[in-house]
C-alpha positions as CSV (number, residue, x, y, z in Angstrom):
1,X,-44.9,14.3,12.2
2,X,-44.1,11.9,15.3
3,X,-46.9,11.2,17.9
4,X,-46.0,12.9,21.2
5,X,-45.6,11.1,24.3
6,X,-45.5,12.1,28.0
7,X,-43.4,9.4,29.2
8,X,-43.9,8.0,33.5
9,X,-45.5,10.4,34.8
10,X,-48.0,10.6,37.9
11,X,-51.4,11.2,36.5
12,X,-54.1,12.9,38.0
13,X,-57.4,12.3,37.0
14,X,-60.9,11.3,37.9
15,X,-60.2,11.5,41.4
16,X,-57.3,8.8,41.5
17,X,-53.4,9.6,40.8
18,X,-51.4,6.5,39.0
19,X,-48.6,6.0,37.1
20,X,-48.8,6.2,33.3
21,X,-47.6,7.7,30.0
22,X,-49.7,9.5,27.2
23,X,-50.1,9.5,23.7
24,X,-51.0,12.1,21.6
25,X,-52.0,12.4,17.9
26,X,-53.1,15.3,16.1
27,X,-54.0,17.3,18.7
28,X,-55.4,14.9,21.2
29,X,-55.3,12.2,23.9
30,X,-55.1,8.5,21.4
31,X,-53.9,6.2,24.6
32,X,-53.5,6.4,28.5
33,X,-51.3,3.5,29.4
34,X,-51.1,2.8,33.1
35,X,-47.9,1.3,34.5
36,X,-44.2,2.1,33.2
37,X,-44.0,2.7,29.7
38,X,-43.9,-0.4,27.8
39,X,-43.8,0.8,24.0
40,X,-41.2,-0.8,22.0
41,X,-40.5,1.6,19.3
42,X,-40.0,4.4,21.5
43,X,-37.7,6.0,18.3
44,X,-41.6,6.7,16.6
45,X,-42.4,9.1,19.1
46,X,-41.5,12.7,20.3
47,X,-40.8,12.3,24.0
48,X,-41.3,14.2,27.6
49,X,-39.9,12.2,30.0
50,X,-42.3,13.1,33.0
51,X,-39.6,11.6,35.3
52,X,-42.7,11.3,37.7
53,X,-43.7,14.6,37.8
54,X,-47.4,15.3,38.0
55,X,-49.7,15.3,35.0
56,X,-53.4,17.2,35.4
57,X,-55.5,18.1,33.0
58,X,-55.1,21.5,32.1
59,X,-56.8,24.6,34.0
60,X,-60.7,26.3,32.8
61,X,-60.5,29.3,34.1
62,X,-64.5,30.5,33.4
63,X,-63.8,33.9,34.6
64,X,-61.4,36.2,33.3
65,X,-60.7,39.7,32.2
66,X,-58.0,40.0,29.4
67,X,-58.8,43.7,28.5
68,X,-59.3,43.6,24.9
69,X,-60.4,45.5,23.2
70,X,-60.1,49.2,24.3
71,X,-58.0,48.4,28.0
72,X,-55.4,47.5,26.1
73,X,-52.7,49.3,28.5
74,X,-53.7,47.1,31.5
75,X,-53.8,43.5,29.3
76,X,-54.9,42.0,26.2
77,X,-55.1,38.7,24.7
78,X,-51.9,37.8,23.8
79,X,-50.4,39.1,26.8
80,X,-52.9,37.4,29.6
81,X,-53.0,34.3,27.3
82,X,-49.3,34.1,27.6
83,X,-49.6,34.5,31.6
84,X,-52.2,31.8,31.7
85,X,-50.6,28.9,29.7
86,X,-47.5,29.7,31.9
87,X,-49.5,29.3,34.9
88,X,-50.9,25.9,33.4
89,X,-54.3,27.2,32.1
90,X,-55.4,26.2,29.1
91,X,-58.7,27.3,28.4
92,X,-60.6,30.6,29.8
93,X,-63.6,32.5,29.3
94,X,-63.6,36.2,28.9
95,X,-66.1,38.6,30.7
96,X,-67.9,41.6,28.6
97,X,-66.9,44.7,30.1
98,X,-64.4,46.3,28.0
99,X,-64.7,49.0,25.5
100,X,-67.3,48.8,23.6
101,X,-68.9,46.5,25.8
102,X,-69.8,42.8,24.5
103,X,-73.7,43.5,24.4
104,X,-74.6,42.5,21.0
105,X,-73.7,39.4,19.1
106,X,-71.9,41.6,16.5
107,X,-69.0,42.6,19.3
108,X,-69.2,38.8,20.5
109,X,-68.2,38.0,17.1
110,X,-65.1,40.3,16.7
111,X,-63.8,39.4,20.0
112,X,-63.9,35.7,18.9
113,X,-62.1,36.7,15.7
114,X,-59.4,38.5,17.9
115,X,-58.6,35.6,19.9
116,X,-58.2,33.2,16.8
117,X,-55.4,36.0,16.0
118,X,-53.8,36.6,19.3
119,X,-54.8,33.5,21.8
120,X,-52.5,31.0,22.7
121,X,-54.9,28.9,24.9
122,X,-58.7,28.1,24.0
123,X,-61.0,30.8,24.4
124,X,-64.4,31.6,24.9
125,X,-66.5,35.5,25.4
126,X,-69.6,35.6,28.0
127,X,-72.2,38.1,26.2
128,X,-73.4,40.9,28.4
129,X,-76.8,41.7,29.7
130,X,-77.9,45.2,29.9
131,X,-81.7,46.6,31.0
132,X,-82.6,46.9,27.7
133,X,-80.5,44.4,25.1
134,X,-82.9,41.1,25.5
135,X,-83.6,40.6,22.0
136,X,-79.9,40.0,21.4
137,X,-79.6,37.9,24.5
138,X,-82.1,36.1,23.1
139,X,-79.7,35.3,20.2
140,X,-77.1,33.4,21.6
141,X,-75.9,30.6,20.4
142,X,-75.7,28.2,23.2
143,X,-73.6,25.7,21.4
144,X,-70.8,28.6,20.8
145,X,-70.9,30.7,23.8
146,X,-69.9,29.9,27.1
147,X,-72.5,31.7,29.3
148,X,-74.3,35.1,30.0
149,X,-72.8,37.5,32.4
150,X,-75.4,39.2,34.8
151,X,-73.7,42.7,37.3
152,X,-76.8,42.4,39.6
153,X,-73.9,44.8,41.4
154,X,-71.7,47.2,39.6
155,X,-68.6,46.9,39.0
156,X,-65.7,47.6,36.6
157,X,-67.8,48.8,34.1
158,X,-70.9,50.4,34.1
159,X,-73.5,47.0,33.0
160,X,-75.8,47.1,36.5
161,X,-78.6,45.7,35.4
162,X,-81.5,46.9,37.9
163,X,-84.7,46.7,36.6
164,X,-86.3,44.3,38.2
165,X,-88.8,43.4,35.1
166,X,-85.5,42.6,33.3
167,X,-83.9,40.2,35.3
168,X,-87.4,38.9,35.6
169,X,-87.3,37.8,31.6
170,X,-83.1,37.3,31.6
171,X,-84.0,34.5,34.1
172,X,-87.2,33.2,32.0
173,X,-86.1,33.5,28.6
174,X,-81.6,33.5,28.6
175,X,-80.5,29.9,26.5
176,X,-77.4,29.7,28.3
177,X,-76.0,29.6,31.8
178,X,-76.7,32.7,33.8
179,X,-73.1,33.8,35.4
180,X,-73.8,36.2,38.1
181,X,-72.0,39.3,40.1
182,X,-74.1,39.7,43.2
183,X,-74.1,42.8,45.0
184,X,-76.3,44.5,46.4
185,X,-76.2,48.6,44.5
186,X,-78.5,50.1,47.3
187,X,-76.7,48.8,50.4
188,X,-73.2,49.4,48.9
189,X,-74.2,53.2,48.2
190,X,-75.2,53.9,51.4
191,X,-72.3,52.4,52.7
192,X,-69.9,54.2,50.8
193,X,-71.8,57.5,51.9
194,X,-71.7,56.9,55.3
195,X,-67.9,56.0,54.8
196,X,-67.4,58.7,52.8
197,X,-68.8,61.3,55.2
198,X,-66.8,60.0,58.4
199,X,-63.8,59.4,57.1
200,X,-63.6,61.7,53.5
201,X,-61.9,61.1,50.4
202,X,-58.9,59.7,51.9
203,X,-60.8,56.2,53.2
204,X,-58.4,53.4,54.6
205,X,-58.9,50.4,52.4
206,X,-59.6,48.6,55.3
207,X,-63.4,49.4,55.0
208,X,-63.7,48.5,51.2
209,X,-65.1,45.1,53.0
210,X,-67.6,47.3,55.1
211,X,-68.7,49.1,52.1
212,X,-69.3,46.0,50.1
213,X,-70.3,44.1,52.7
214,X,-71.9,40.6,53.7
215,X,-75.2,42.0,53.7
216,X,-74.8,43.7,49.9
217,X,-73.6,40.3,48.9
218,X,-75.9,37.8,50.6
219,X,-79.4,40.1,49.4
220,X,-78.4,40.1,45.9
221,X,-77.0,36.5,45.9
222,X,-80.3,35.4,47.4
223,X,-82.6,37.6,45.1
224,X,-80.4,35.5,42.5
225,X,-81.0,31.8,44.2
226,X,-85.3,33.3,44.2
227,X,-85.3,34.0,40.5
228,X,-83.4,30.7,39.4
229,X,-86.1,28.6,41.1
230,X,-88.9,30.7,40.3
231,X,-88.0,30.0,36.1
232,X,-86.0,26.6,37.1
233,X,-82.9,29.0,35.2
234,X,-79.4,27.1,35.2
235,X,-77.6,29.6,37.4
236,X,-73.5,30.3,38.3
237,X,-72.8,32.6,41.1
238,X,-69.5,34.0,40.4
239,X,-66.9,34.9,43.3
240,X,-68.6,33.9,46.6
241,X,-67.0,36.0,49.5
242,X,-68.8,35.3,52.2
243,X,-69.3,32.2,54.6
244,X,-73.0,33.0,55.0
245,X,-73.7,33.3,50.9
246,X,-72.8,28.9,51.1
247,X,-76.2,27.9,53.1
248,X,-77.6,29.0,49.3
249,X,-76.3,26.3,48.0
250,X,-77.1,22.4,48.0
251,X,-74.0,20.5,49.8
252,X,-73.8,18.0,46.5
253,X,-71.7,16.9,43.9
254,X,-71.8,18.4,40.4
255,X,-74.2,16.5,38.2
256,X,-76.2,18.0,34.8
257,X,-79.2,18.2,37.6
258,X,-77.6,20.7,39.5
259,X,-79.0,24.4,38.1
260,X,-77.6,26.1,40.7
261,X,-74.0,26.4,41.4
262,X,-71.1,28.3,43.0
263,X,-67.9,29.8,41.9
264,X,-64.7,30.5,44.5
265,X,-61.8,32.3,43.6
266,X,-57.9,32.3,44.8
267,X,-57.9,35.4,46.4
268,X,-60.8,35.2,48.6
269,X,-59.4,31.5,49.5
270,X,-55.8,32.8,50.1
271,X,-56.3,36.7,51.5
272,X,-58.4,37.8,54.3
273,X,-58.9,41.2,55.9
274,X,-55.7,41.2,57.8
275,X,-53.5,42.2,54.7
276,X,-55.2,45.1,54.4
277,X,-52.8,47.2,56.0
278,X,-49.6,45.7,54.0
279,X,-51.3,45.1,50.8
280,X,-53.5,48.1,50.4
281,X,-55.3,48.3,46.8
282,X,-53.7,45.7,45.8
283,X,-55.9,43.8,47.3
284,X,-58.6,45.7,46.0
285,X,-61.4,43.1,44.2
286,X,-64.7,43.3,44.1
287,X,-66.6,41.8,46.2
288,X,-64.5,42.4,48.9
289,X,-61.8,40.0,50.7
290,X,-63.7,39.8,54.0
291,X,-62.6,37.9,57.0
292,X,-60.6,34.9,58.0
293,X,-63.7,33.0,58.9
294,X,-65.1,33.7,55.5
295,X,-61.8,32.4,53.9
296,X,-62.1,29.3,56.0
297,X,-65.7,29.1,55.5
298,X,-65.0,29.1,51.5
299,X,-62.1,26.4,51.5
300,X,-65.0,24.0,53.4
301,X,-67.8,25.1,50.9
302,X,-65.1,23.4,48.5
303,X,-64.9,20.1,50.0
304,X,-68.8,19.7,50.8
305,X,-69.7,20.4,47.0
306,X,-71.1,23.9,48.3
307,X,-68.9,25.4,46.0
308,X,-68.2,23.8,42.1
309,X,-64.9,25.5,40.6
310,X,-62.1,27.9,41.5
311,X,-61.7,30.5,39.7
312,X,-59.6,33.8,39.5
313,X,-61.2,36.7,38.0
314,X,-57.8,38.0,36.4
315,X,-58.3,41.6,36.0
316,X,-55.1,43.1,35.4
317,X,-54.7,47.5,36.0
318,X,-51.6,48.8,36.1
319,X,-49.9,49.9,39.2
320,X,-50.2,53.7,38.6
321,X,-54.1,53.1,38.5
322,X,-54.4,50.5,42.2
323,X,-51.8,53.6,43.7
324,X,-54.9,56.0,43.4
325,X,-56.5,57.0,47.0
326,X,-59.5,54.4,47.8
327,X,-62.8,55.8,45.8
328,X,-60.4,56.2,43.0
329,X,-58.5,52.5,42.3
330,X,-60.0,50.1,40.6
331,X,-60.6,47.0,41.9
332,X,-59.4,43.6,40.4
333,X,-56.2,42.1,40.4
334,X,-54.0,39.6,37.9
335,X,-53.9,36.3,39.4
336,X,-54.5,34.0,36.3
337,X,-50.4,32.8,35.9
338,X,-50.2,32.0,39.5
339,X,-53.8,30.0,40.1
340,X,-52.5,26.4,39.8
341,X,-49.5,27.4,41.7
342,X,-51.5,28.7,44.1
343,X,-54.1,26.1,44.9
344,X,-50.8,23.4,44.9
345,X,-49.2,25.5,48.2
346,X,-53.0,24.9,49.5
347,X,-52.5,21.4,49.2
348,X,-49.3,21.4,50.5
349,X,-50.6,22.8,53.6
350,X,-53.4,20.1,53.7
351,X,-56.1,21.8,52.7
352,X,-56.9,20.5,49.5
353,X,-56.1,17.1,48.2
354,X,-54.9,17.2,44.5
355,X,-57.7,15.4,43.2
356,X,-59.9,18.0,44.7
357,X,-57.7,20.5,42.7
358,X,-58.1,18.9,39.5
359,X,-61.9,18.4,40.1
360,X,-62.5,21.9,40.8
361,X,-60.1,23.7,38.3
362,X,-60.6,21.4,35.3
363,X,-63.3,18.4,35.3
364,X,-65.7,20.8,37.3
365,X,-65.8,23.5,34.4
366,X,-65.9,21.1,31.7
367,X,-68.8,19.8,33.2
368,X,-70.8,23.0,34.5
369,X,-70.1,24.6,30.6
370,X,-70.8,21.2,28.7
371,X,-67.7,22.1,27.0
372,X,-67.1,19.6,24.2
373,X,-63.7,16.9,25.2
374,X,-61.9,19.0,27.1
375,X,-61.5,19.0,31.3
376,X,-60.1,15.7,31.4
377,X,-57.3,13.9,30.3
378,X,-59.5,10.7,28.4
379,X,-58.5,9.3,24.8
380,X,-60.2,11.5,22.0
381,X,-59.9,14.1,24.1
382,X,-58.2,17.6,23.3
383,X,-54.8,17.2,24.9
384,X,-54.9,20.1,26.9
385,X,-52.3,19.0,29.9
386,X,-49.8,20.7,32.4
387,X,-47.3,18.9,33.8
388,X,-46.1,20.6,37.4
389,X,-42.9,19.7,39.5
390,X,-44.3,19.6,43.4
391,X,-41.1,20.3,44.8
392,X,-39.4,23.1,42.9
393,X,-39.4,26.2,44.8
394,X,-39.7,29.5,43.4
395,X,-40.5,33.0,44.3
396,X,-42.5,35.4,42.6
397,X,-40.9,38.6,41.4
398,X,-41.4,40.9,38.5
399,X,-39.2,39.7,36.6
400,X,-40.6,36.7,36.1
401,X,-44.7,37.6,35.4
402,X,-45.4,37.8,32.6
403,X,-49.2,39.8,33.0
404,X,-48.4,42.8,30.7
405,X,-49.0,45.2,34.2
406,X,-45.9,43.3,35.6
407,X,-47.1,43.0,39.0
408,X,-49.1,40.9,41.5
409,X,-50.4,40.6,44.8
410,X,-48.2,37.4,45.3
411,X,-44.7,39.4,44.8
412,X,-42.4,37.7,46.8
413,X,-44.4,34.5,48.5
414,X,-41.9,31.4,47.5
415,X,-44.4,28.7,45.9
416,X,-43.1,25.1,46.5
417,X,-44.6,23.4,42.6
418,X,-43.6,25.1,39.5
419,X,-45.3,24.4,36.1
420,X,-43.2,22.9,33.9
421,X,-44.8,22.7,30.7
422,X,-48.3,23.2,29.6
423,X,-50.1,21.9,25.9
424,X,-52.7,23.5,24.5
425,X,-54.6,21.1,21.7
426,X,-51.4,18.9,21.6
427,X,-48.8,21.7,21.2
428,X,-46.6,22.3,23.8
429,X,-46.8,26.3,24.4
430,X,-44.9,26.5,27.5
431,X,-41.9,24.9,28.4
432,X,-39.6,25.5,32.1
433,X,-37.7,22.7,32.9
434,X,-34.9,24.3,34.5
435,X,-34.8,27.9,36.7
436,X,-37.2,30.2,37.5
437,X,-40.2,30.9,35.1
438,X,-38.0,33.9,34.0
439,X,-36.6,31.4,31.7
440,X,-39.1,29.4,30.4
441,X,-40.0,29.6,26.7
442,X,-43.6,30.4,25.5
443,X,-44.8,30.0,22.0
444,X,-46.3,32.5,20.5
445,X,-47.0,30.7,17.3
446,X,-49.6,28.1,18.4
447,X,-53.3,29.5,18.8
448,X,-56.1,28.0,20.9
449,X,-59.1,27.4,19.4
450,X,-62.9,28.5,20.1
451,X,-64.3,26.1,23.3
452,X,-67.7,24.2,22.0
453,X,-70.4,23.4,24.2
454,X,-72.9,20.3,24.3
455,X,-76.4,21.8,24.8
């Protein structure tokens, strides 16, 4: 079997972008050669001709919800899995509230064995806490799982943990990375009362940001922060919403020192409260897309280190089930195909430089996780890569998502940079060279593998 190798293309990585090509052997990165390719048997080798494009390392998304098992009608592996590698992510981690719920290192176990069957990127499943399953929390295996997820709100779901003497010990005794949902239960049901009682059943979805407000999220993020340095925990807030939540945070970059960190994600950098009215429950996550200074405030809390990775929190329901009157959609949307895409019209714009992409979509999660050679493209590293066209325009449409709900929030916004091909482990699982992702080709037959962590 030939080597592979990505032939002139622009490399990002590390925080500089140069011209190079890439070998790969076995599954990973053997050489990074800067300069035009200079290899004189180029007959010994498999070729992508880059042409220039842009090569990243591929996307860690470390919060996802893929369905599987028992929601299998909004999503499941295979299907999300697909929708990621097209959207150039290669690796993602997979919260616990499905049916049964992943409490217990049993149901950790079989959702690992699923994805060996069904995944085509790298996979990993955060166990869930409960108020009354610490033993088995206290079983993890930190070098095989990627975190622990913590509702200190509820959500999708019903895994609130409340009891105050329980979060007290999660935070004392948990061996892995404590990933957070914080908001406040108390404040958001005596919002939703008083909502309910003024404006009935029938509530505009405008409110679902008064309901879960800045207040609900800032109390429960800060009760978080408190406990973290109280037991010196290693902490992840997931989904910040809110401009005010950042002053938790330490403005600096991510280093192994760091225990307390910060999580964005594309809709609450890309929506605000305006679209509302034309979106509806679409738009429907929780916490709640506030307002446009919130947005703005987010997209700085990524360039002053506030914030460490972008993420989307994919959570696929069909359309039949967001159509529902307000009290009774569920909230979460499927975003993970178009999250690269997504951040690249960003920079476009000139809000993000693309080394501030790749840091926070890629070498940040590596980092955060301690996942083992993965998050950057370095020789001996897994050759997990995407290579995206900048200037390739294409519009989103339903013909061409391939979420097994078969629609999105981003339904006819033209993006400017389309993926062109993705490899997970050294296999290419997505190509699209030519036309609209319609007509790309994703292989099925190539499995990730289980991430690895260095603790």
């Amino acid at each position: 079997m030939k080597d592979l190798l990505i032939k002139d293309a622009n490399i990002v990585n590390e925080n500089e972008i140069f011209k190079g090509s890439v070998v790969i052997r076995l599954g990973k990165i053997q050489h990074i050669l800067r300069g035009e390719s200079s290899l004189v048997h180029l007959s010994d080798y498999e070729i992508i001709e880059a042409r220039y494009r842009y090569l990243l390392p591929g996307v860690i998304d470390d919060q996802v919800h893929f369905r599987e098992p028992g929601l299998i009608h909004k999503g499941d592996i295979g299907s999300e899995s697909a929708a990621a590698v097209a959207g150039g992510v290669t690796s993602f981690m997979e919260m616990p509230n499905t049916i049964p719920q992943t409490t217990t290192i049993l149901l950790l176990e079989e959702k690992h064995e699923l994805a060996a069957q069904k995944s085509i990127a790298n996979y990993s499943f955060y166990f869930g806490a409960t108020n009354d399953n610490l033993k088995e929390i206290n079983k993890i295996n930190a070098q095989q799982t990627c975190g622990l997820k913590v509702f200190m709100g509820s959500s999708t779901g019903n895994m609130l943990v409340d009891n105050p003497k329980t979060l007290e010990r999660i935070f004392a005794e948990c061996p892995v990375i404590i990933a957070t949902h914080c908001e406040d239960e108390d404040i958001i049901r005596k919002n939703s009362s008083f909502c309910r009682e003024k404006y009935g059943e029938h509530l505009p979805v405008k409110y679902h940001p008064v309901i879960r407000s800045e207040e609900a999220c800032y109390k429960s993020s800060s009760l978080a922060v408190a406990l973290a340095c109280k037991y010196n925990s290693r902490l992840h807030i997931l989904h910040l919403s809110t401009k005010k939540e950042l002053e938790l945070f330490d403005p600096v970059p991510l280093t192994p020192d760091k225990h307390i960190t910060a999580e964005a994600c594309l809709h609450h950098l890309w929506f605000d409260d305006s679209k509302y009215e034309e979106l509806g429950t679409k738009i429907k996550w929780n916490p709640a897309i506030k307002t446009r200074d919130d947005r703005i405030g987010l997209l700085q809390g990524l360039h002053d280190n506030r914030i460490d990775i972008v993420a989307t929190d994919h959570a696929p329901h069909t359309l039949s089930e967001k159509n529902n009157p307000y009290f009774n959609a569920p909230s979460g949307g499927p975003m993970v195909q178009h999250s690269l895409v997504l951040m690249l019209e960003l920079y476009h714009r000139g809000k993000i430089t693309l080394p501030e992409i790749v840091n926070r979509m890629s070498h940040s999660p590596a980092l955060l996780f301690n996942i083992s050679n993965r998050g950057f493209i370095r020789e001996n590293y897994w050759a997990d890569l995407t290579l995206v066209d900048l200037d390739s325009p294409w519009t989103v449409s339903p013909d061409n998502i391939f979420y097994k709900c078969k629609w999105s929030p981003l339904e006819n916004q033209v993006f400017r940079s389309k993926v062109l091909m993705t490899l997970v482990n050294g296999k290419k699982v997505y190509e699209n060279f030519e036309g609209d992702p319609k007509d790309s080709v994703i292989h099925e037959e190539f499995h990730g593998m289980r991430l690895e962590f260095n603790r």
